[in-house]
N, C-alpha and C positions, 0 to 999 in steps of 0.2 A: 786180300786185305784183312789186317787181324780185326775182330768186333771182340772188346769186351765186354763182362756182365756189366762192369758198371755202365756202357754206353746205350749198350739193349736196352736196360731198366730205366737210363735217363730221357731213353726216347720213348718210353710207353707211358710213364711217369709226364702228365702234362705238365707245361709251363704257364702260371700263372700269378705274376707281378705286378705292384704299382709299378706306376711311372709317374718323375717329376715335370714331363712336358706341361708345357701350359696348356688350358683348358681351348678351346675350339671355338670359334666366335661364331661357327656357323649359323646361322637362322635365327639368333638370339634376340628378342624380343622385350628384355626390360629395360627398363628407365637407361638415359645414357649420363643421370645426372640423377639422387636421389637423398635428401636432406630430409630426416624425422622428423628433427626436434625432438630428439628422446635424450638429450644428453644431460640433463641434470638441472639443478635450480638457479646455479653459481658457476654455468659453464665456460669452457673458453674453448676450445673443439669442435664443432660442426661437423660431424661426421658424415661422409659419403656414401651409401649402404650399395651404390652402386659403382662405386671406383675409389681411386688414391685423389679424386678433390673434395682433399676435408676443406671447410670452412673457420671461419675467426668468428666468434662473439662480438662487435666492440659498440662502444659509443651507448654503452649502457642496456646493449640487448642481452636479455635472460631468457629462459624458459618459465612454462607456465602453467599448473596442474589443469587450466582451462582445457579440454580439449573434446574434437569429435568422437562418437561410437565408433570402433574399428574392428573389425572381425580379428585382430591382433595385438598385439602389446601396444600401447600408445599409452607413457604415462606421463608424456608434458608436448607441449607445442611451443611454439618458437614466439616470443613476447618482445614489440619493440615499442619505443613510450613515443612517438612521432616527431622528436626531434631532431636524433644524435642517434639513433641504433640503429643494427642494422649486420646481417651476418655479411659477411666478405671473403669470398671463394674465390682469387683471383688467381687460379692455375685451369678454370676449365677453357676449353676454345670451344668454337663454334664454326660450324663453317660456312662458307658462302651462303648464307641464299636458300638453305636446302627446306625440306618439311618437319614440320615442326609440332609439339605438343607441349602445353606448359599445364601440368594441373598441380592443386592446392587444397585445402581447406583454407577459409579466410573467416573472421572473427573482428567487425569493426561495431562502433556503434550508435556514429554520426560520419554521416558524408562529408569531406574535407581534400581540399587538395594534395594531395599524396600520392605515390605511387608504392605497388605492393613488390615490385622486381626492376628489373634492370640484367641484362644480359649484354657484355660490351659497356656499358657506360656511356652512347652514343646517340646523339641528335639528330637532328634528320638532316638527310631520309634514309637513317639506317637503324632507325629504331628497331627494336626486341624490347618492349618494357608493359606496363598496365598500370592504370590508375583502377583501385578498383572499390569502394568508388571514386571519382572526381567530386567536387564541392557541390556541381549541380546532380549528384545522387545518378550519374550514368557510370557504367561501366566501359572503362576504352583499353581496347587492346591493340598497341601499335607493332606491325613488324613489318618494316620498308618502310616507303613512302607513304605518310600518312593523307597526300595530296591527293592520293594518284588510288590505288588497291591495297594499301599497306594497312588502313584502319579500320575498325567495326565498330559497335558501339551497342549499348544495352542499357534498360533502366536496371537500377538494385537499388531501388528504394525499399519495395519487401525485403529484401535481406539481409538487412541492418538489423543488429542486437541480436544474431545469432549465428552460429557456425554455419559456412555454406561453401559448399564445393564448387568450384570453379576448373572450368577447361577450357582452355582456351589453342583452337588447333590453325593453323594454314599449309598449307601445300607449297607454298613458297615461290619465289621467283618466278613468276611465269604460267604459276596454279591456275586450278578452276574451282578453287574452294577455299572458305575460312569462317569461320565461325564461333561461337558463344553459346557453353551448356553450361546451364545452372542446375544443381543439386540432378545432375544426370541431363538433366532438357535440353534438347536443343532451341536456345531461344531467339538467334539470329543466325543467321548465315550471308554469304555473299557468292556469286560465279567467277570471281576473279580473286587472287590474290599476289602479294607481293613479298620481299624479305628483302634483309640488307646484302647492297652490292660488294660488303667488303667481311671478310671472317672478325668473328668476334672473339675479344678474349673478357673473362671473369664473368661471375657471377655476382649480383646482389640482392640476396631475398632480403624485402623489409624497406626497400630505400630506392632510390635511384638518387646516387647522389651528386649526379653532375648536376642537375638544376636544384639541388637542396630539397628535395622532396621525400620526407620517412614517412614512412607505416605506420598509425596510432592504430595498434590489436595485435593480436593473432593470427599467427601463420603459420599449418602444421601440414605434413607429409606432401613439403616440396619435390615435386617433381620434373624433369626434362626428358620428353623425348625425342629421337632424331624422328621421327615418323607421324603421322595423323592418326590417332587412335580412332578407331571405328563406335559409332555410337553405343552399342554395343557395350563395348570394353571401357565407355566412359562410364556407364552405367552400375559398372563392376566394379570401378573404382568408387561411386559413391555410394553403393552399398556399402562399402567398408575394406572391400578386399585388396590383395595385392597379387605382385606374381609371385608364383613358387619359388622357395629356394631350391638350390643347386644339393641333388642327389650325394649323398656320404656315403662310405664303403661300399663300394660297387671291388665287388670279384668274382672272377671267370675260372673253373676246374674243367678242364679237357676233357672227354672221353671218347670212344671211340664212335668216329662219325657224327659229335655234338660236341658243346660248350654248354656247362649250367652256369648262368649267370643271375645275382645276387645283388642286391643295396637297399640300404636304408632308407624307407618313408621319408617325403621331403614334406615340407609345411608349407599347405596352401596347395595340394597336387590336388589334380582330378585322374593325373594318369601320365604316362611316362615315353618318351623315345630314347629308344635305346637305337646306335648308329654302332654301325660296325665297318671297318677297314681293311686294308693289308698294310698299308702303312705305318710306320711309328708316327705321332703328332696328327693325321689325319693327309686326307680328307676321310670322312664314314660317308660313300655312297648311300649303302642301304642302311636304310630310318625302319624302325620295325614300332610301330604304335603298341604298347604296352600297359594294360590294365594295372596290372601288381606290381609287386617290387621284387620277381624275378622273371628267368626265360629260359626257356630249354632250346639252343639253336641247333636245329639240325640238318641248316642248308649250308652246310660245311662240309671240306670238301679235306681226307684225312692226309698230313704232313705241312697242311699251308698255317699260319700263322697269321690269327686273326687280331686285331687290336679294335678294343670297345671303350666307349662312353655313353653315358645315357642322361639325360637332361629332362627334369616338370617339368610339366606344363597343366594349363588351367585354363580361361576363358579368357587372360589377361595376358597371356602370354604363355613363353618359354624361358625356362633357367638357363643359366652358362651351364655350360658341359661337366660332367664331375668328371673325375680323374682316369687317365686311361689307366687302364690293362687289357694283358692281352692271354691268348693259351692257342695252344697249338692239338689239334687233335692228331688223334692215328688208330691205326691198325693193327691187333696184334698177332705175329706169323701163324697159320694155321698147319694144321699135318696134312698132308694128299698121300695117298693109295700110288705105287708106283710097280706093283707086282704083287706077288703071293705072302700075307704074310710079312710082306715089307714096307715100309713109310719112309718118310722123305721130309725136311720142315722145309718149309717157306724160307726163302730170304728175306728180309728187311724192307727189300722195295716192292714183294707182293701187295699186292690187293686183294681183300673176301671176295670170294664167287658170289654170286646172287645166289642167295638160301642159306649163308655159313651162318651158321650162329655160334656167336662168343661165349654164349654163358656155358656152352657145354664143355668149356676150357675148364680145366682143374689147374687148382694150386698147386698140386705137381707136375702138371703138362707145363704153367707157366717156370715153375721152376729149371724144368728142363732144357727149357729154352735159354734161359741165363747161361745154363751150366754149360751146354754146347758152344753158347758163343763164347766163353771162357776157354775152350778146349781151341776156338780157332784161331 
């Protein structure tokens, strides 16, 4: 079979491209639902920092330079006058019943009958909603049967007339947990929990407004998540922080018997996994925990084709996956002894003996090689 230079060269010459597959859902850990209020004075966008369900301004809710310390940009919160406003995200679903996490900052400054959310728009016993506070100055957090394991409940008289975080978690249908942390604390809990029998659809920070019930205050870095955040991670949250964003230019250069891999500092990282494959789109069996923002792999194995991604993480989480790429190591043909005076090259599909060292290749030994397989 002919081998030309140019194939030689392209197969020493590693392969290392983007790709526009979509990012890997694997193990991802942030918000499944995630509303600043950083949009402006005079907004009409509610923007989603965790997916495509933006939200609607209406009924005369604005933004508000009012807002919590945040270890990051925060330069307005989400302002509703307790009538008429109220944001309206009516593309997010929910599904059955599952576990749950709802946290917030909240900014009221008399107890009144209102509620701060609304998930679904739904009455019992399938409530997702919170009065936070209620007129008699308790905090309620409904999801299910509020008859039955679906309700909790907490005073917030102290925490009137000032920003105060709110978490409000259950395990869902069938749980053995639900509970109420203020400003990080856990201030109640229950051994049992419940959620709604039936999937939800929309959002609404600021209002519930099937029974006519708005927000009088502030409500900044709405959150949802599919899961029960660990006290822990609540606590991370009311210090200020958030989860890391998702890794930029991440790139892989072959070489022989390794992959240097390469990307940009994410905001909010502690440190990085880097997942590597043989597949295009995944899955990445091997997770390699990653201090910096490169990696020298050298459990590679030369002619196979790797494909990577690498994802923050932080105390709070994991980022979505940044973009794959991939590169392909190899090996390049060595000369062997075959008599007196005489040499012999390698083929293409050899392998280094144990002890070959590459550097003692010269740039005319390599050139050689080109030229021979141009000759064949």
């Amino acid at each position: 079979m002919r081998k030309t230079g140019a194939s030689i060269s392209g197969f020493i010459v590693a392969a290392a491209a983007l790709l526009g597959a979509a990012a890997s859902a694997e193990a991802q850990t942030v918000p499944v639902g995630y509303w600043k209020g950083d949009d402006g004075f005079v907004p009409t966008t509610a923007a989603d920092s965790a997916g495509a369900n933006n939200g609607t301004y209406k009924g005369g809710a604005s933004t508000s330079p009012s807002v919590p310390t945040l270890m990051f940009a925060n330069p307005t919160s989400m302002s509703f006058n307790g009538t008429t406003a109220y944001v309206d995200i009516p593309t997010f679903s929910w599904p059955t019943g599952g576990p749950i996490t709802v946290a917030y900052w909240n900014f009221v400054v008399t107890a009144q009958a209102k509620s701060a959310f609304s998930i679904g728009n739904v009455d019992q016993p399938n409530r997702c909603q919170a009065h936070s506070p209620w007129s008699d100055g308790n905090l309620y957090w409904d999801y299910g049967d509020l008859n039955t394991t679906g309700r909790i409940s907490t005073s917030y008289t102290a925490k009137l007339n000032k920003w105060t975080h709110v978490a409000l978690v259950s395990e869902g249908r069938g749980g053995a947990f639900k509970a109420i942390y203020l400003d990080g604390v856990l201030v109640t809990s229950a051994p049992s929990s419940d959620g709604p029998a039936i999937a939800l659809t929309g959002v609404q920070i600021g209002a519930w407004t099937g029974p006519g019930l708005f927000h009088n205050g502030q409500i900044d870095d709405f959150r949802i998540y599919n899961r029960v955040l660990s006290a822990t991670e609540i606590q991370l949250l009311f210090a200020g922080n958030t989860e890391p964003t998702t890794p930029t230019g991440l790139s892989a250069q072959a070489g022989i018997g390794q992959v240097t891999l390469t990307w940009n500092a994410a905001a909010g990282a502690t440190g990085y996994n880097l997942k590597r494959g043989t597949t295009p789109g995944g899955p990445y069996p091997t997770v390699i925990p990653v201090a910096t923002t490169s990696y020298l792999d050298t459990a590679v194995t030369n002619g196979t084709t790797y494909y990577y991604v690498v994802s923050a993480v932080n105390g709070l989480g994991q980022s979505p996956d940044s973009t794959e790429v991939f590169a392909t190591p190899v090996a390049i043909p060595r000369t062997t002894t075959v008599g007196a005076g005489k040499s012999k090259r390698c083929g293409l599909s050899s392998i280094p003996e144990p002890g070959w060292e590459p550097l003692a290749w010269s740039l005319m030994s390599l050139l050689a090689v080109l030229a021979w397989g141009r000759r064949r």
